[in-house]
C-alpha positions as CSV (number, residue, x, y, z in Angstrom):
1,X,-34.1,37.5,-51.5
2,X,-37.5,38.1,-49.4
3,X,-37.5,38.1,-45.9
4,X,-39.9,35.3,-45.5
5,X,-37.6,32.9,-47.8
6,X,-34.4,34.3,-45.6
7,X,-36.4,33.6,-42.7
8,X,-37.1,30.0,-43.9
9,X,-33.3,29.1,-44.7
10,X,-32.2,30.5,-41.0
11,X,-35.0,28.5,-39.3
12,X,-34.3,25.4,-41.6
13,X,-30.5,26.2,-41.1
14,X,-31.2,26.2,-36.9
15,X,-33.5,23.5,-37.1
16,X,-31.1,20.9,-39.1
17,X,-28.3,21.9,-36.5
18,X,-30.2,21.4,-33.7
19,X,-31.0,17.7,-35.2
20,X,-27.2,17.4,-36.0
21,X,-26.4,18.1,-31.9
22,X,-29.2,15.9,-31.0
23,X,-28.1,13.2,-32.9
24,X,-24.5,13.5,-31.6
25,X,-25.6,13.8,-28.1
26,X,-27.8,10.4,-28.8
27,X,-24.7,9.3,-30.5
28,X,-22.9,9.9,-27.3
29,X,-24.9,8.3,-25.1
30,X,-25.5,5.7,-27.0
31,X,-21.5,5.1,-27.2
32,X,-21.5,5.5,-23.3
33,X,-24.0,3.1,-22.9
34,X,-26.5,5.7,-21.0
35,X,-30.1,5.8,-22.2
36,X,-31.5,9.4,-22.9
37,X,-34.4,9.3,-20.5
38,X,-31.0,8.7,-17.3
39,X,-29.2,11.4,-18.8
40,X,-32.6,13.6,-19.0
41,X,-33.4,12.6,-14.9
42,X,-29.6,13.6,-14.4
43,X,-29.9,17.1,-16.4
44,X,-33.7,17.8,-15.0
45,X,-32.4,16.9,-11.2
46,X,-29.5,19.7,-11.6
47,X,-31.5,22.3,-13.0
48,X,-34.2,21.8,-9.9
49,X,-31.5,22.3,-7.6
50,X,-30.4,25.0,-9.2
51,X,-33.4,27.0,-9.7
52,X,-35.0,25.5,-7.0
53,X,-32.6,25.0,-4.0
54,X,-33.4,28.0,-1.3
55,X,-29.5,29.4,-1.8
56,X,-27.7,29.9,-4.4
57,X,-26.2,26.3,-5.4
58,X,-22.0,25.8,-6.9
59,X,-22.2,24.2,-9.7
60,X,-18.7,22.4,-9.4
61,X,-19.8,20.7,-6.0
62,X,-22.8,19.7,-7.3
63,X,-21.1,17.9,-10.0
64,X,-18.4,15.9,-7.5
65,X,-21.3,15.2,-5.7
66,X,-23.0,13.5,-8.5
67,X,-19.5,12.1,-9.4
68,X,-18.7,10.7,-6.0
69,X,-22.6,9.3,-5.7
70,X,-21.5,7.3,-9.3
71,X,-18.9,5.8,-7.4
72,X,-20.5,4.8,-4.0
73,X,-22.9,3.2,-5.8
74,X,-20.6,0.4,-6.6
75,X,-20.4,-0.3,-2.9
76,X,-16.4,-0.9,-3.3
77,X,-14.5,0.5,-0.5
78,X,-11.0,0.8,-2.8
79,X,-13.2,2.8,-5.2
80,X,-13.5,6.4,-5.1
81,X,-14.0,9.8,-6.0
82,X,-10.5,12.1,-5.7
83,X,-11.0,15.7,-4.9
84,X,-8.2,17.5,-6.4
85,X,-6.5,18.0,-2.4
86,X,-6.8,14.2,-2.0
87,X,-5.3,13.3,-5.7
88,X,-2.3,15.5,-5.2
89,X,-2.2,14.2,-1.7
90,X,-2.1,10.8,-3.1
91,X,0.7,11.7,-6.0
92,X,2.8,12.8,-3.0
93,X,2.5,9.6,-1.0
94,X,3.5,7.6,-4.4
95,X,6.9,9.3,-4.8
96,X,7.7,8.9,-0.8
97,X,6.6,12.2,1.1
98,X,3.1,14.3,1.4
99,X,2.5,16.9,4.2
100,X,0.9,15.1,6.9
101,X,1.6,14.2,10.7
102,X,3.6,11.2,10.8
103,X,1.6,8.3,11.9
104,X,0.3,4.7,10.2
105,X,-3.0,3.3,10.8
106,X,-4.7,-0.1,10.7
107,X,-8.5,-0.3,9.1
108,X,-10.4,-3.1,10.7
109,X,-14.0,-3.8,11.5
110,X,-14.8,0.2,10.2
111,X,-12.3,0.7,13.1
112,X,-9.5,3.0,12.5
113,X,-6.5,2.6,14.3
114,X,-2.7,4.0,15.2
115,X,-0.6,1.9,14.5
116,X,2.8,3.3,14.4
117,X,4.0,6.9,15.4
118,X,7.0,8.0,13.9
119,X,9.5,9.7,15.8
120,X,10.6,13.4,15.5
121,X,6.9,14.2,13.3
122,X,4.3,16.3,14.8
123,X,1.9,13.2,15.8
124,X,4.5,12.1,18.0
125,X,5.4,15.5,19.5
126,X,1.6,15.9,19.9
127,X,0.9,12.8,21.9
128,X,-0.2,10.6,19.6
129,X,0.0,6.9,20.8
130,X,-0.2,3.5,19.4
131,X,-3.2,1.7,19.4
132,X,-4.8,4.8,19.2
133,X,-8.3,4.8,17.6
134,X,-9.6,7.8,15.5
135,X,-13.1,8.8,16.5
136,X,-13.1,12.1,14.0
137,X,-11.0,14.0,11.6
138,X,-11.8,17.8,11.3
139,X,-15.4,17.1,13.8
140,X,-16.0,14.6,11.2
141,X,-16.6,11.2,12.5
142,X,-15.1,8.3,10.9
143,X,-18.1,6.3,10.6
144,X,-19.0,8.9,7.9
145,X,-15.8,8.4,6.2
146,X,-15.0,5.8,3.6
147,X,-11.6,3.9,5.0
148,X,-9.7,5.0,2.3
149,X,-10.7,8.8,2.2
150,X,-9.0,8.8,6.2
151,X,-5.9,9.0,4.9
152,X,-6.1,11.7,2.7
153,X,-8.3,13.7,5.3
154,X,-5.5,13.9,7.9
155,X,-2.6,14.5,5.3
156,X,-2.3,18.0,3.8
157,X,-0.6,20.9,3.2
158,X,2.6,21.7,5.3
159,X,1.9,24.3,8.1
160,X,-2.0,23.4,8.1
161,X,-3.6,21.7,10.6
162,X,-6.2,18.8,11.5
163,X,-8.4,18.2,14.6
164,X,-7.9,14.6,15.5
165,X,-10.4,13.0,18.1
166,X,-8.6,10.0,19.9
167,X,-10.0,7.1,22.1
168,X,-7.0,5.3,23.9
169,X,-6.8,2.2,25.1
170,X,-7.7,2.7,28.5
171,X,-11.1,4.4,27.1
172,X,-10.1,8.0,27.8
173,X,-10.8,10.5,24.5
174,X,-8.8,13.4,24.1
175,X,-8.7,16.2,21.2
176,X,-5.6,17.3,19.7
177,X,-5.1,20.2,17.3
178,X,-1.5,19.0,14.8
179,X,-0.1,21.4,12.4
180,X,1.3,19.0,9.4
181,X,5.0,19.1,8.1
182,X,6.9,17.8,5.5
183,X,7.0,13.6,5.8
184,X,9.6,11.9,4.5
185,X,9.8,8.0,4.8
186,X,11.9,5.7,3.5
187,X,9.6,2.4,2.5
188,X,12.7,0.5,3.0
189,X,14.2,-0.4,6.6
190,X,17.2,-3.0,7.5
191,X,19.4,-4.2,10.5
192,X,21.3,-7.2,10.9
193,X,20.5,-9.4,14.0
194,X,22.5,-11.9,15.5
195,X,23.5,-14.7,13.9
196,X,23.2,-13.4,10.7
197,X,20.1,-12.6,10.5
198,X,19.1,-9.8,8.3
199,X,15.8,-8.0,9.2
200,X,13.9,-5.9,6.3
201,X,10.9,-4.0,6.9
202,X,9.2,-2.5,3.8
203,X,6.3,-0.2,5.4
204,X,4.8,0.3,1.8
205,X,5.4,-0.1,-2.3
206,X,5.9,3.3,-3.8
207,X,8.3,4.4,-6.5
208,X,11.3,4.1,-4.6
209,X,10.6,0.9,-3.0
210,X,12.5,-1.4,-5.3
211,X,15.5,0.7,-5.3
212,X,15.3,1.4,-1.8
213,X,15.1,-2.7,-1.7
214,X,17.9,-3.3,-3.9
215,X,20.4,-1.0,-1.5
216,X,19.4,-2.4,1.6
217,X,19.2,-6.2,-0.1
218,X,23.2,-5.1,-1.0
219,X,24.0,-4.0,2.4
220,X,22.6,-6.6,4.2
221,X,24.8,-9.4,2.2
222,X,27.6,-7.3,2.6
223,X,27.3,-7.3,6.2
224,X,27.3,-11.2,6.0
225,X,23.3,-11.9,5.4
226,X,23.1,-15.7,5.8
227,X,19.1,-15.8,6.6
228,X,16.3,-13.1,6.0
229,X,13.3,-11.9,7.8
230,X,11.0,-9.7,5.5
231,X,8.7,-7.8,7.7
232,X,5.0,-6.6,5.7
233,X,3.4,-6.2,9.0
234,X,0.8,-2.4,8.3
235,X,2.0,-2.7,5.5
236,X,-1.3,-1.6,3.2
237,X,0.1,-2.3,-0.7
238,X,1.0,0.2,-2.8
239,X,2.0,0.1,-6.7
240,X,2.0,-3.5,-8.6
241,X,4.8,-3.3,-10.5
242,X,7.2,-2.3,-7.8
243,X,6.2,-5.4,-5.7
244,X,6.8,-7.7,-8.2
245,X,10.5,-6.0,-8.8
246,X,11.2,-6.7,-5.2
247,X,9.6,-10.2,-5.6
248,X,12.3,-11.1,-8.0
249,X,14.9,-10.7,-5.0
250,X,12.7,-13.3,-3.3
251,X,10.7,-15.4,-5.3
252,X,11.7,-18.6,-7.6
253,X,12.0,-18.5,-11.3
254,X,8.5,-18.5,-12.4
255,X,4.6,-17.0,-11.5
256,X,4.3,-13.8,-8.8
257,X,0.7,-13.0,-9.7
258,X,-1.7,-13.4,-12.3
259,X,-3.7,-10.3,-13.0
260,X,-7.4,-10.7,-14.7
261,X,-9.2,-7.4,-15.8
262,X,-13.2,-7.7,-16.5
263,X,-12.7,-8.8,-20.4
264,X,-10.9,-11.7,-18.6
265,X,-7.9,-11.0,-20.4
266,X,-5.3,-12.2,-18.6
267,X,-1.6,-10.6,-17.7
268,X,1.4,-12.9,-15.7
269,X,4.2,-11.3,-13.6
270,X,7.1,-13.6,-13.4
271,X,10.4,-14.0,-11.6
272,X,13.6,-14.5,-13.0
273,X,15.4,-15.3,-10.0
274,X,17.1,-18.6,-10.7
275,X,17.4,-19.8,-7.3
276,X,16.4,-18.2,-3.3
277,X,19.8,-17.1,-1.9
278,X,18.6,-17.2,1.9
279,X,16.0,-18.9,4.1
280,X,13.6,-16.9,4.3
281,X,10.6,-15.8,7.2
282,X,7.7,-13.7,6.6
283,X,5.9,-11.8,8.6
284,X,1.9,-10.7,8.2
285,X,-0.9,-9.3,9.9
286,X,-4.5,-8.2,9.4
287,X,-3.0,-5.1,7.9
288,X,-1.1,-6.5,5.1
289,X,-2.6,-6.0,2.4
290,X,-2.9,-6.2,-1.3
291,X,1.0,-5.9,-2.4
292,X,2.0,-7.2,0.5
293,X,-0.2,-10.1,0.1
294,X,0.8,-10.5,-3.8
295,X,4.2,-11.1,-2.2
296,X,3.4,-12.9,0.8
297,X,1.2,-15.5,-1.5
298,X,3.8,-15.4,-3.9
299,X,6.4,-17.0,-1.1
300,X,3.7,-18.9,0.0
301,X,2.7,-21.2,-3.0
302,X,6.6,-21.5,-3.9
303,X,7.8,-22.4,-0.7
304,X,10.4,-19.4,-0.8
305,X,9.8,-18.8,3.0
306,X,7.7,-19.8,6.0
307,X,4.9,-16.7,6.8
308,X,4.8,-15.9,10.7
309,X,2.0,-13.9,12.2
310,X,-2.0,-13.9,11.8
311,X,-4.2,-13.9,8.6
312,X,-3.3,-10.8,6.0
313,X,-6.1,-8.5,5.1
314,X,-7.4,-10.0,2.0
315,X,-7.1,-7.3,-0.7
316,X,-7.4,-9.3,-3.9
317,X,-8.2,-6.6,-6.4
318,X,-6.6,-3.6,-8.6
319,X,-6.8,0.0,-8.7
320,X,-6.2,2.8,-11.4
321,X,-6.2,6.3,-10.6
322,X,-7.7,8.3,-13.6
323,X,-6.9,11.5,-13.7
324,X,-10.5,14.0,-14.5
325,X,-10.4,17.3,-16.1
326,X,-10.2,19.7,-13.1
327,X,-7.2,18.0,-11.2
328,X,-9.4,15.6,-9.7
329,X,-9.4,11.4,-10.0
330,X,-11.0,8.4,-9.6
331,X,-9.5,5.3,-8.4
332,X,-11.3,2.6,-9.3
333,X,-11.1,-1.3,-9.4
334,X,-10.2,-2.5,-12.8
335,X,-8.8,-6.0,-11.9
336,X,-8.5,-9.3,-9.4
337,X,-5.6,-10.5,-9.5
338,X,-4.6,-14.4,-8.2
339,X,-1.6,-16.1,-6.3
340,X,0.7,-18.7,-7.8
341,X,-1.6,-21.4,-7.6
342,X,-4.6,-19.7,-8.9
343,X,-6.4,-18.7,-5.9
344,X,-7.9,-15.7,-4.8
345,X,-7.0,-13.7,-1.8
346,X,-10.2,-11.3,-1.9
347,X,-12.0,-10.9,1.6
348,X,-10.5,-14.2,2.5
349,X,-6.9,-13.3,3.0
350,X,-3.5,-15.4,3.6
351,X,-3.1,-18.0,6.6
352,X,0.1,-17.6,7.8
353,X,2.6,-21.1,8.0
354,X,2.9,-20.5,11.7
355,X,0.7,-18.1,13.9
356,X,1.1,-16.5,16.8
357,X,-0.7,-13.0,17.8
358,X,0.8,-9.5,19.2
359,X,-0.8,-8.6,22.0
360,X,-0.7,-5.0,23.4
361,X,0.5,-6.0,26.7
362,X,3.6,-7.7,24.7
363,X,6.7,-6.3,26.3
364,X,8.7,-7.5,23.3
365,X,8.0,-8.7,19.3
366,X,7.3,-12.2,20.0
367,X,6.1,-12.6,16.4
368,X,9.7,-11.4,14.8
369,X,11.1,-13.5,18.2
370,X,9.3,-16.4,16.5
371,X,10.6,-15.9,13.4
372,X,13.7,-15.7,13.9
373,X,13.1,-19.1,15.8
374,X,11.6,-20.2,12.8
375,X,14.7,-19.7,10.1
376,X,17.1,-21.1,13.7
377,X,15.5,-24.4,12.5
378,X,16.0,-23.7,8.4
């Protein structure tokens, strides 16, 4: 064979591949829904910066950046981009401990706020007091922080640290320095008050919660459980199904929630529970949100209970995490879902049956004392 006809197969052979890989990567796109002349911008813009950019540029981080960017686009603040410390962070907190400092915290107008300090963990030992507001995690301040990236920032690995900057309530600002430790909570909290009177606070759903329920649930009947207060108060949500499971303990036979992804296909969560054992109070604030509002609407619209407190967050949508390729995620809105009687909750929230506010200078819990007056009539 000459060399010019050999020549002529291996350029014909080169060129028919590279139409072959062209026409898959149109293919691709196509499939993907991203027109060649985005996905050219994209590819051009990264090979700017990287020839370009006066240092030398990490291709990794340049790549979260453009992933995180995708996802801040869709100006959702329970959408976002999981580095692989926050996803793992996050896997933690759904099977009841993470490394972090021991503290809840309320998210309201772009505000950040303490909450609740639990005893014997390094935010308490540190000084950390209620109705604290976070100014900055790490030097970083919070109004550069998605809400729902806070969390994550301040949790961590056990025996590392955070800088927290603090505003109390009296205005002063202080900086403290907490080294994290192991946190483990129980979602699941419950006493029995006079007069039979069982109080049960669930502080969030995560895999345990409806087990955790189901013991407490158990103990408090066997202690002589006649009426029920369920507290949800800072309580932000957590995982679906496990909020509908403790639902059943609460909620008639018949609709919790109606979930409705974007086809508009829609999916019903029912209870079996033939009848509600125990009168039943609620109470809700501006913090209680998304399972706790499934819940709270769910009792609501039935008329399983009486709510007590002020108006719940209003969190009427669903997040996935899914998982990426280099142990990072993205949680991401994939669903609304809608209360008993078909309504949505979103940015409008839950009224409560009977209000009545907690004020800092409260000595006492005048919204559980109000509850408990509220079942005194039931």
């Amino acid at each position: 064979m000459s060399k010019k006809k050999l020549f002529f197969i291996i350029f014909l052979t080169a060129f028919v591949s590279f139409l072959s890989t062209l026409f898959l990567l149109g293919f691709a796109l196509a499939k993907a829904d991203v027109k060649l002349d985005d996905a050219a911008r994209f590819i051009g813009t990264y090979k700017i910066i990287k020839s370009r950019y006066i240092t030398e540029t990490d291709s990794a981080k340049l790549f979260d950046g453009a992933i995180s960017g995708m996802v801040k686009s869709l100006d959702d603040p329970h959408s976002l981009y999981m580095e692989p410390r926050m996803y793992n962070e996050l896997l933690n907190q759904t099977v009841g401990s993470f490394g972090g400092i021991g503290v809840y915290m309320g998210f309201k107008d772009k505000k950040v706020t303490v909450v609740s300090v639990i005893d014997g963990t390094p935010a308490k030992n540190a000084g950390v007091m209620v109705n604290d507001e976070i100014l900055a995690v790490d030097d970083v301040p919070i109004t550069e922080i998605e809400p729902e990236e806070v969390v994550f920032k301040i949790r961590g690995e056990v025996g590392s640290s955070v800088k927290l900057k603090l505003k109390s309530q009296d205005g002063e600002e202080k900086e403290l320095i907490i080294v994290r430790d192991n946190i483990k909570v129980k979602s699941v909290q419950g006493k029995m008050l006079k007069d039979s009177v069982a109080y049960i606070r669930i502080s969030n759903f995560n895999e345990h919660t409806a087990e955790e329920f189901g013991e407490v649930y158990k103990q408090m009947e066997n202690e002589g459980m006649k009426k029920t207060i369920l507290d949800l108060r800072q309580n932000p949500g957590g995982l679906v199904n496990t909020c509908v499971e403790v639902a059943n303990y609460l909620v008639p036979k018949g609709k919790i929630v109606t979930v409705e992804n974007r086809e508009g296909k829609i999916e019903e969560y029912d209870s079996t529970l033939e009848k509600v054992k125990y009168p039943l109070a609620v109470l809700v604030d501006g913090n209680s949100a998304s399972a706790s509002e499934i819940i709270a609407g769910a009792i609501k619209d039935t008329n399983a209970g009486t709510l007590v407190g002020v108006k719940t967050y209003g969190k009427g949508s669903i997040q996935v995490v899914l998982p990426l390729m280099h142990s990072d995620a993205v949680k991401l809105t994939v669903a609304k879902y809608f209360t008993p009687n078909g309504e949505s909750i979103d940015g409008v929230g839950i009224e409560p049956d009977v209000e009545i506010k907690l004020t800092p200078t409260d000595t006492e819990d005048t919204q559980l004392n109000k509850a408990v007056e509220v079942l005194k009539e039931k």
